[in-house]
Structures are given as C-alpha cells and as structure tokens.
DOPA-370354 format. One record per residue (C-alpha): y, z, x; residue number from 1. Coordinates in nm, 3 decimals. Layout:
<pts>
c2: Y, c3: Z, c1: X, num: NUM
...
</pts>
This chain:
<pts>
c2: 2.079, c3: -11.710, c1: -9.555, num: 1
c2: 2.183, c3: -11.664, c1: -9.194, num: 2
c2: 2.017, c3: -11.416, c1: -9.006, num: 3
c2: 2.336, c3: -11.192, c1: -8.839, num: 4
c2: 2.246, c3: -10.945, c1: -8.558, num: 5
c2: 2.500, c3: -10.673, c1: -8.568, num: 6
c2: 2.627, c3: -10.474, c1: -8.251, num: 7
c2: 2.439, c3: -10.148, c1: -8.199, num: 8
c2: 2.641, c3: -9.991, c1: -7.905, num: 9
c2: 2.994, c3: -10.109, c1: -8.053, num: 10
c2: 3.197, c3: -9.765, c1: -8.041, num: 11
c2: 2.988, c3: -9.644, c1: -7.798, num: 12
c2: 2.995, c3: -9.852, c1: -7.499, num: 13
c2: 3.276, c3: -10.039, c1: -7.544, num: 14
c2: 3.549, c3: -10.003, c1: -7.782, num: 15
c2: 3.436, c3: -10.039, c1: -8.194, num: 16
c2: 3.816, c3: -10.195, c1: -8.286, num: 17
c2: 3.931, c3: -10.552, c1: -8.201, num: 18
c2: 4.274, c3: -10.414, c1: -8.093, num: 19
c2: 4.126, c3: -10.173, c1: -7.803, num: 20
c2: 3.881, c3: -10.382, c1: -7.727, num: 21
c2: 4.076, c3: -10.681, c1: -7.625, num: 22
c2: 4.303, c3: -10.487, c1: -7.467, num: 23
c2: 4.014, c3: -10.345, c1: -7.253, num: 24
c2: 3.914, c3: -10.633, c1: -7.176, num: 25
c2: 4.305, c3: -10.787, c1: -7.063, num: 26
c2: 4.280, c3: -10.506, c1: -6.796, num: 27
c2: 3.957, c3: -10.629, c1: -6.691, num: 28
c2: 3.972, c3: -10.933, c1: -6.594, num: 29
c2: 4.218, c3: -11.107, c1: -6.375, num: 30
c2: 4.349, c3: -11.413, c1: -6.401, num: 31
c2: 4.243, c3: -11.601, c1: -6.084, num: 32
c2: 4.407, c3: -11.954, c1: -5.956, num: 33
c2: 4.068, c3: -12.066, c1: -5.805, num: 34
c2: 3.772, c3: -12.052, c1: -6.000, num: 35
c2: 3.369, c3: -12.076, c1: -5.945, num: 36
c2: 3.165, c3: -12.281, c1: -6.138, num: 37
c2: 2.823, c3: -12.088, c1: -6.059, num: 38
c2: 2.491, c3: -12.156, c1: -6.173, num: 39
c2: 2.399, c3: -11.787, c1: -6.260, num: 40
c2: 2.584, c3: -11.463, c1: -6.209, num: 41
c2: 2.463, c3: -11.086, c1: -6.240, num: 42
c2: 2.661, c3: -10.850, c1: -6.436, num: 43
c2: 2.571, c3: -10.466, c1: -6.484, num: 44
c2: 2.543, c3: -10.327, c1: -6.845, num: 45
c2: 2.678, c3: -10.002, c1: -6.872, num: 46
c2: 2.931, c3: -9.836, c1: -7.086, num: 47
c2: 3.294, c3: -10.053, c1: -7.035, num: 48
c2: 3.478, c3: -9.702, c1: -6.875, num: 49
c2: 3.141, c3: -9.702, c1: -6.609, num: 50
c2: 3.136, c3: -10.076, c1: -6.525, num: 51
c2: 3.365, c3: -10.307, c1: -6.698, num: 52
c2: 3.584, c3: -10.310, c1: -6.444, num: 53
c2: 3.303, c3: -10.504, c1: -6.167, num: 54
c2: 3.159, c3: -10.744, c1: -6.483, num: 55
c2: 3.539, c3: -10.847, c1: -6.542, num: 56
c2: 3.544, c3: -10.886, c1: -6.200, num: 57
c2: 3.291, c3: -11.151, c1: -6.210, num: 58
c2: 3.450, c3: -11.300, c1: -6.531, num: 59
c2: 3.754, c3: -11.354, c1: -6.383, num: 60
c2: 3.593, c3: -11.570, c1: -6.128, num: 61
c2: 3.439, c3: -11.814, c1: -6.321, num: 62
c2: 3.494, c3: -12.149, c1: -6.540, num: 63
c2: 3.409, c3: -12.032, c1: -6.902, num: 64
c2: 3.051, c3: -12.172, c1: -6.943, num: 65
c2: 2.994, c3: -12.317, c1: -7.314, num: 66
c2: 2.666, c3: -12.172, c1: -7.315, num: 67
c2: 2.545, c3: -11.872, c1: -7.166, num: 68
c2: 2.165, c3: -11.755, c1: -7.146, num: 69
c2: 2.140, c3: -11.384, c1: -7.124, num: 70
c2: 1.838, c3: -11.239, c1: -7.000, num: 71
c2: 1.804, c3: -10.833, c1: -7.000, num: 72
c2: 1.562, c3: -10.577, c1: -6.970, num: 73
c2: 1.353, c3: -10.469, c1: -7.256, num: 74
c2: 1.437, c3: -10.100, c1: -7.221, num: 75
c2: 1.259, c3: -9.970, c1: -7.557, num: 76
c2: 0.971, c3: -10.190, c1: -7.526, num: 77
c2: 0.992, c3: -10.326, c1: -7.894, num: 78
c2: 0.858, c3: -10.702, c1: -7.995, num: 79
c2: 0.741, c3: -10.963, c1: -7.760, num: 80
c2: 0.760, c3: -10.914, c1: -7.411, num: 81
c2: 0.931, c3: -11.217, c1: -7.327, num: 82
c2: 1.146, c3: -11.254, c1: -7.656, num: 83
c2: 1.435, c3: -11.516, c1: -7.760, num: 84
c2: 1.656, c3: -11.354, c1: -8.092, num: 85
c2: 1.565, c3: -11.514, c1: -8.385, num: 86
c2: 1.928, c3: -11.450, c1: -8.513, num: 87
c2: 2.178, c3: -11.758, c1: -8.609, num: 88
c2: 2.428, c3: -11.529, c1: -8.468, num: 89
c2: 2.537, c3: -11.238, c1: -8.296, num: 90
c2: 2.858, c3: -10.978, c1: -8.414, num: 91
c2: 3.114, c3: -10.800, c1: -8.243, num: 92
c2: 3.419, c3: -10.677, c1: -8.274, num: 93
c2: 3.553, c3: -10.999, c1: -8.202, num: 94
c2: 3.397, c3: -11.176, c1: -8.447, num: 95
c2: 3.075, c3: -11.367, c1: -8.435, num: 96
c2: 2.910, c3: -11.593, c1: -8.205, num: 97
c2: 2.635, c3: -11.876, c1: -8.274, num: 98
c2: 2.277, c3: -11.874, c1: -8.090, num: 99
c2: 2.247, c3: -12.250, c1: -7.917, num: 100
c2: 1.946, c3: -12.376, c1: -8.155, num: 101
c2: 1.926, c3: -12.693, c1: -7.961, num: 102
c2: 1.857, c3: -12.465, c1: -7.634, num: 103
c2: 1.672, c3: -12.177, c1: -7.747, num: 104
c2: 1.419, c3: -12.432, c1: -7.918, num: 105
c2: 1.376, c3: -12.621, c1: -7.622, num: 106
c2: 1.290, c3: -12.301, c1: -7.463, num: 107
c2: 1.044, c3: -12.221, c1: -7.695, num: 108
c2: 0.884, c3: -12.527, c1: -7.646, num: 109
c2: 0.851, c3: -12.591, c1: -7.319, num: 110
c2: 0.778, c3: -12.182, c1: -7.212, num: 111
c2: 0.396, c3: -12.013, c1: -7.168, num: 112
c2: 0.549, c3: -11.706, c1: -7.251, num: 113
c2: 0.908, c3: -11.689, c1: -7.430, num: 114
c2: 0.870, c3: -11.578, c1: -7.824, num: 115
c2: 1.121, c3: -11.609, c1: -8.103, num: 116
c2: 1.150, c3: -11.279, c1: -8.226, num: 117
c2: 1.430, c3: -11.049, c1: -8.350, num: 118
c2: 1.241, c3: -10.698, c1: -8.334, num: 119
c2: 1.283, c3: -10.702, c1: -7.958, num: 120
c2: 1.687, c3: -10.734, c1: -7.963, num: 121
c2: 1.718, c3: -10.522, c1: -8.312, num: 122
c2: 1.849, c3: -10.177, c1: -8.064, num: 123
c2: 1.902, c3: -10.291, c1: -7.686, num: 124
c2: 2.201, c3: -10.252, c1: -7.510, num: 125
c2: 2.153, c3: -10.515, c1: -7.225, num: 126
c2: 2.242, c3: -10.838, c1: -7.369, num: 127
c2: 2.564, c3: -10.716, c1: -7.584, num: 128
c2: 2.745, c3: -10.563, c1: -7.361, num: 129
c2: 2.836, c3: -10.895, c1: -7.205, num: 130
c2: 2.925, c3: -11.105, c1: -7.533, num: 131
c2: 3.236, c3: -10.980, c1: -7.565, num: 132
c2: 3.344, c3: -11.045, c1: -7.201, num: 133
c2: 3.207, c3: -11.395, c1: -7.320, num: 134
c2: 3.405, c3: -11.425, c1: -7.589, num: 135
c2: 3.733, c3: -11.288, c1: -7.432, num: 136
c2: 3.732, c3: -11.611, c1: -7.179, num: 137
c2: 3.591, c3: -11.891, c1: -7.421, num: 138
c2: 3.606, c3: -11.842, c1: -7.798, num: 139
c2: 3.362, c3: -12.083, c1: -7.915, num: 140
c2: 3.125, c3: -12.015, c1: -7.602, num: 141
c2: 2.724, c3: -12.010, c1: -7.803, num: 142
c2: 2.460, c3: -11.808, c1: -7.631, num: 143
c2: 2.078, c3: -11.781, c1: -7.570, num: 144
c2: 1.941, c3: -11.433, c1: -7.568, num: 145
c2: 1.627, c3: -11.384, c1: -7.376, num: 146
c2: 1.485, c3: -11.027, c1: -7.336, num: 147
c2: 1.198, c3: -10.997, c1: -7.103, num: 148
c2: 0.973, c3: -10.665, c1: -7.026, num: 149
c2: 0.954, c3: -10.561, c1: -6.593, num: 150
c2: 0.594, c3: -10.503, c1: -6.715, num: 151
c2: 0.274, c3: -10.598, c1: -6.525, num: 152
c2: 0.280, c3: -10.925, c1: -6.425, num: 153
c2: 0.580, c3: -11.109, c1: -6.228, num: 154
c2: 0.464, c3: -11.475, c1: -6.282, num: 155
c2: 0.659, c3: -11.484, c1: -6.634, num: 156
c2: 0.981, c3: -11.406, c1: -6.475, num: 157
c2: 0.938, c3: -11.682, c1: -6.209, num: 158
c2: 0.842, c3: -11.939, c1: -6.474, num: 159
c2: 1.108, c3: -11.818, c1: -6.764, num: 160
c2: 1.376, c3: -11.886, c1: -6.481, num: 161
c2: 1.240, c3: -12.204, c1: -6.405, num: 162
c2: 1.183, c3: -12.327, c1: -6.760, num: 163
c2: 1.577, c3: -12.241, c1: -6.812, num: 164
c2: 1.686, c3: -12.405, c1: -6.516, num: 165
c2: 1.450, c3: -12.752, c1: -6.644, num: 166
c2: 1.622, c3: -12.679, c1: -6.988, num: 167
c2: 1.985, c3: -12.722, c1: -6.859, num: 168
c2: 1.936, c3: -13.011, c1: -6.607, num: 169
c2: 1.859, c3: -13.223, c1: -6.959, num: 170
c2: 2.134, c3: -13.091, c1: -7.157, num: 171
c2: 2.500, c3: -13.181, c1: -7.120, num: 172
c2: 2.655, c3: -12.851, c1: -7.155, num: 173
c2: 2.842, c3: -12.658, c1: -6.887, num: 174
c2: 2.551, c3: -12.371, c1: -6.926, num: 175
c2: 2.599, c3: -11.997, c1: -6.695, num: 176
c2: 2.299, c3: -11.774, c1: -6.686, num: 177
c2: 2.355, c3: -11.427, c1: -6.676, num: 178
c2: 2.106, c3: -11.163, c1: -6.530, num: 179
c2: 2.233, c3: -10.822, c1: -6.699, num: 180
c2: 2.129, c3: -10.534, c1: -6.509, num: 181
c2: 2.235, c3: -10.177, c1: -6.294, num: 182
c2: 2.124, c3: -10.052, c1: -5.967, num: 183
c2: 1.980, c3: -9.776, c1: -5.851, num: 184
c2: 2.012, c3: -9.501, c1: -6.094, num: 185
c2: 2.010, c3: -9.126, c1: -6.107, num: 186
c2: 2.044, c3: -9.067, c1: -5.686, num: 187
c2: 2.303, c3: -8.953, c1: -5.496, num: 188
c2: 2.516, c3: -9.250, c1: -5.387, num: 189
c2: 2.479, c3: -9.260, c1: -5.052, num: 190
c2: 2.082, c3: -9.320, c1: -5.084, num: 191
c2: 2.189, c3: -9.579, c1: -5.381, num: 192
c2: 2.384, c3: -9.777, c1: -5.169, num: 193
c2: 2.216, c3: -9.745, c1: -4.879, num: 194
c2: 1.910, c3: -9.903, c1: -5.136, num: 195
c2: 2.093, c3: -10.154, c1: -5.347, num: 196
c2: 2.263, c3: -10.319, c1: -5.028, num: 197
c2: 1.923, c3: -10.419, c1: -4.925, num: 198
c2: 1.864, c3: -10.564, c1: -5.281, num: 199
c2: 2.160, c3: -10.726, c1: -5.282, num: 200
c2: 2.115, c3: -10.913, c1: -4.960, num: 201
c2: 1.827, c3: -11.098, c1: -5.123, num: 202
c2: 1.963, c3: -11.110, c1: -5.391, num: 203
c2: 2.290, c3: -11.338, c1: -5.209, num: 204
c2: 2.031, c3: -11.503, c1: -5.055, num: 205
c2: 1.841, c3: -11.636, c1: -5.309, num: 206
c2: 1.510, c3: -11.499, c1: -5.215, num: 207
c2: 1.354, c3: -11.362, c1: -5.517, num: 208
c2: 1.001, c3: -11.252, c1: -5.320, num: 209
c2: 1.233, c3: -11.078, c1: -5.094, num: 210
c2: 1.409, c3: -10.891, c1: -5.360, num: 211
c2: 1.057, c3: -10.812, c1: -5.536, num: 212
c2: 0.939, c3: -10.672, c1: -5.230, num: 213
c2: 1.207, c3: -10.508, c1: -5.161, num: 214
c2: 1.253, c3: -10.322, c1: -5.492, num: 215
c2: 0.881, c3: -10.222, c1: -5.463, num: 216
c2: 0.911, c3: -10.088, c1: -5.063, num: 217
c2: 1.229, c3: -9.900, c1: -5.114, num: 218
c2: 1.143, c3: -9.771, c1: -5.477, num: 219
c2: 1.450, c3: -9.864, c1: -5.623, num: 220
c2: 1.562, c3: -9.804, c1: -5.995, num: 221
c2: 1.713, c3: -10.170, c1: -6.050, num: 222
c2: 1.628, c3: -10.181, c1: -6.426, num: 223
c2: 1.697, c3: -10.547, c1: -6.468, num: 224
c2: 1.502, c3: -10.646, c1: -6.190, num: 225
c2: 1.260, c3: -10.944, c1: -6.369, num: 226
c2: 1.625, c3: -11.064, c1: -6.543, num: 227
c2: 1.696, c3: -11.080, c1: -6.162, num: 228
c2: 1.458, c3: -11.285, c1: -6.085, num: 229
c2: 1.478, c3: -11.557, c1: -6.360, num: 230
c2: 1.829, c3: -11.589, c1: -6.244, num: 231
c2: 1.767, c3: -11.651, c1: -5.923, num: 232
c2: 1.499, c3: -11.855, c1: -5.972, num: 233
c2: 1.680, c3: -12.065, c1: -6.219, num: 234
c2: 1.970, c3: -12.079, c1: -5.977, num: 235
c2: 1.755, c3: -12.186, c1: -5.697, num: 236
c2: 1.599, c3: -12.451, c1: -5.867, num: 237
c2: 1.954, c3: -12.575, c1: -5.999, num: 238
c2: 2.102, c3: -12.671, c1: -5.640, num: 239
c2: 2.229, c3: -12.318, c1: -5.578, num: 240
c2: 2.215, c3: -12.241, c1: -5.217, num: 241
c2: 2.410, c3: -11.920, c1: -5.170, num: 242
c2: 2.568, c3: -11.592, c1: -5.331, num: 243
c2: 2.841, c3: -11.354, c1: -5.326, num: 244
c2: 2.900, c3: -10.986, c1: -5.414, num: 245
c2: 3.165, c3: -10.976, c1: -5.617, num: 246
c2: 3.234, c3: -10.539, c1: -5.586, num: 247
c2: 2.939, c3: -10.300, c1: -5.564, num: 248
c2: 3.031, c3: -9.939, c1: -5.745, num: 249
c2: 2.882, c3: -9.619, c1: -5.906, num: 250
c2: 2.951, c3: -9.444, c1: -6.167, num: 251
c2: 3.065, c3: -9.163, c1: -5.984, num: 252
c2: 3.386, c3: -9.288, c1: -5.877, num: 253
c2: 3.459, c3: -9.208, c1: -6.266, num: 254
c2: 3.264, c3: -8.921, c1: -6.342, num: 255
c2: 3.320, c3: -8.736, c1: -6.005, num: 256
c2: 2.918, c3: -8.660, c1: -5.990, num: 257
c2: 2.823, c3: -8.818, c1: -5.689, num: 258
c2: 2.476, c3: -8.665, c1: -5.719, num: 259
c2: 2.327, c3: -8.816, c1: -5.981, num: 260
c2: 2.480, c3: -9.202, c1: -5.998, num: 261
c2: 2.382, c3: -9.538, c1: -6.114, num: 262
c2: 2.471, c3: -9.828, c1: -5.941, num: 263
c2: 2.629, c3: -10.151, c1: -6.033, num: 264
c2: 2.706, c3: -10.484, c1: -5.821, num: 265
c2: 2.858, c3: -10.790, c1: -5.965, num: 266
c2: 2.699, c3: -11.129, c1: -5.814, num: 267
c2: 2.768, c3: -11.454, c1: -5.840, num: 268
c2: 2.518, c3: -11.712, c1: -5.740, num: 269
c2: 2.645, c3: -12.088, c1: -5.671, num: 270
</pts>
C-alpha cells in the first residue's frame, strides 16, 4: 500500500481548493521569454498572501526542473535530524506528486547523516509550501524531501549539500534544489533589511562560511539557514559561480506592521 503524505497547511497557507489555488498561483508567476536554468534557488515559506508573490517570482524565472530536492528547516524538531520522507508521494490540492526513489535512495546510501523517515515531515510547513508552485510549472515534476535540524553541528549541512550535488552529476535528470527558508523575523524592517542584505550578499556569492558567520555575528533569525547552506554548497560544487536576488520583501508591506516583520528574499543561484 502506498504510503501518501497529506498536506497539513492546505487552507491555511495557501488556498485548500484547486480552483483558488491555481488561480493564485496564475497571478504569481509571470510568464518570462528568457529563462534560467539554475543549479539551486532559495524560496521563502510563508503563507501564499505573505510571500507567494517573491517565490513565484523565482518560478517564473526558471526551466521547470524534473526533479526538485527540497531541503527545509525542522521547525518542530520531530524524527531524525537529517530526514528524507519515507512517503511514495506527497498531496495537494493539485493532486499528487511521486518521491524520486531512484534519488532519494542514492541519497541514503551514499550520506553519513540523511535518514528515511516520515515522522520528521508528518506536520512541517517548509517543504509544502513549494510543491504546488512545482506543480503549477511542470505537472509530472517528482521531488526529494530532505528536512534537516540548524542544530549543533554545521558539518552535516556542508556534506548533505555535497552528497546531493555528487547525486545529480550521475543522474540524467534536469534536477533544481531548493533551499526553503525566511529572513529575519519578528524586527522592525529597517534592522531586517539592514541584516538580511548582509546575508544575502553571501549568499549571491556563494560563500557559505561567510553566510554562517555572518548569521552568527549579526544574530539574525534566518530559520532555514543549514537548508541554506546545502544549497549553496551543492550549487558550488555543481559549476555554479554566481547568484541573483530575485525581490527581497516583508511581510509588512501586507500587514501594515512594520514593527514586528519577517523577511523573505528570493535567490537564484547559477
């Protein structure tokens, strides 16, 4: 019996009915003439009305991948710490989408620290937020979906993005890794900014010690900062040599709190 992971945010951060939510997601994103084909791209994860509009930003950009690895942040801290699904598939409102077996058990096998397990993906937010933008631009896309914990040590992040990256240079698949994550959150946005500019410069650069030590100087609230990492690491190691902010926002600009605002910034790395 396949092993279906429902959505657990469906009606709450995006639209629960087909209908609405493809219609969302037409507003979205754009139809561009020139496209990107990028090794890795980072997408925030908030509710569509906060930051749909920069992730279909990046969307629009891009040549539909026909696999794409999602890494998020644990933010409940169930399961492993470094978890793949265990599902066959994933739901949505716009129907379901397969796990790549061929990729996710490669992963397994040649990763220290990634786990199969299902208890770690059961309630987070992270990862399904961006299926359906995957979905919307390639209908058959399959995905990978890698949680991984911002806990303790960093050496897991570096090696789960490099294990990825070794993982698509022997398969011939057009494969897009996706770092899901939002900035600074819960400041006012002029110290946000001011902050998650000087993440996002290493970030465009490709300097994943530079980001790390810059989250850690300037105390900033990136929660998918080891997703981050992976990605660039992975995109590094692919060829990638340079990056591009696609729109930085907060989500004042739609609640009209500009005290109290979290941060998101969509990147493409290629």
């Amino acid at each position: 019996m396949e092993k279906i992971r429902k959505p657990v945010v469906s009606g709450y951060f995006y639209p629960g009915e087909e209908k609405i939510l493809r219609e969302d997601l037409k507003r979205y994103i754009e139809h561009e003439e020139k496209k990107l084909s990028p090794k890795a791209i980072i997408c925030p994860h908030a509710g569509y009305v906060y930051s749909g509009k920069t992730a279909g930003k990046v969307y629009s950009k891009i040549i539909p991948p026909d696999v794409a690895i999602i890494i998020g942040p644990n933010h409940h801290g169930y399961g492993e710490p470094y978890a793949i699904d265990d599902s066959d598939e994933w739901e949505t409102p716009l129907g379901k989408v397969e796990i790549d077996k061929e990729i996710k058990e490669k992963l397994l096998e040649k990763s220290r620290y990634l786990h199969a397990d299902s208890i770690a993906h059961k309630q987070g937010h992270s990862i399904e937020v961006q299926i359906p933008f995957l979905q919307f631009i390639n209908p058959v896309i399959t995905i990978v979906p890698v949680l991984i914990s911002g806990m303790h040590d960093a050496n897991p992040w570096y090696e789960i993005g490099y294990t990825i990256a070794l993982t698509i240079d022997q398969i011939k698949k057009n494969v897009l890794v996706i770092a899901s994550s939002d900035f600074t959150h819960y400041e006012p946005a002029e110290s946000a900014e001011k902050k998650d500019r000087l993440a996002i410069e290493k970030i465009v650069n490709l300097d994943a010690d530079g980001f790390l030590d810059t989250v850690s100087e300037h105390d900033i609230s990136i929660c998918g900062f080891a997703p981050i990492v992976s990605a660039i690491t992975s995109a590094k190691t692919l060829g990638s040599n340079k990056g591009m902010l696609v729109e930085y926002t907060n989500s004042g600009k739609v609640s009209g709190d500009f005290e109290q605002v979290v941060g998101y910034a969509g990147i493409i790395l290629f």
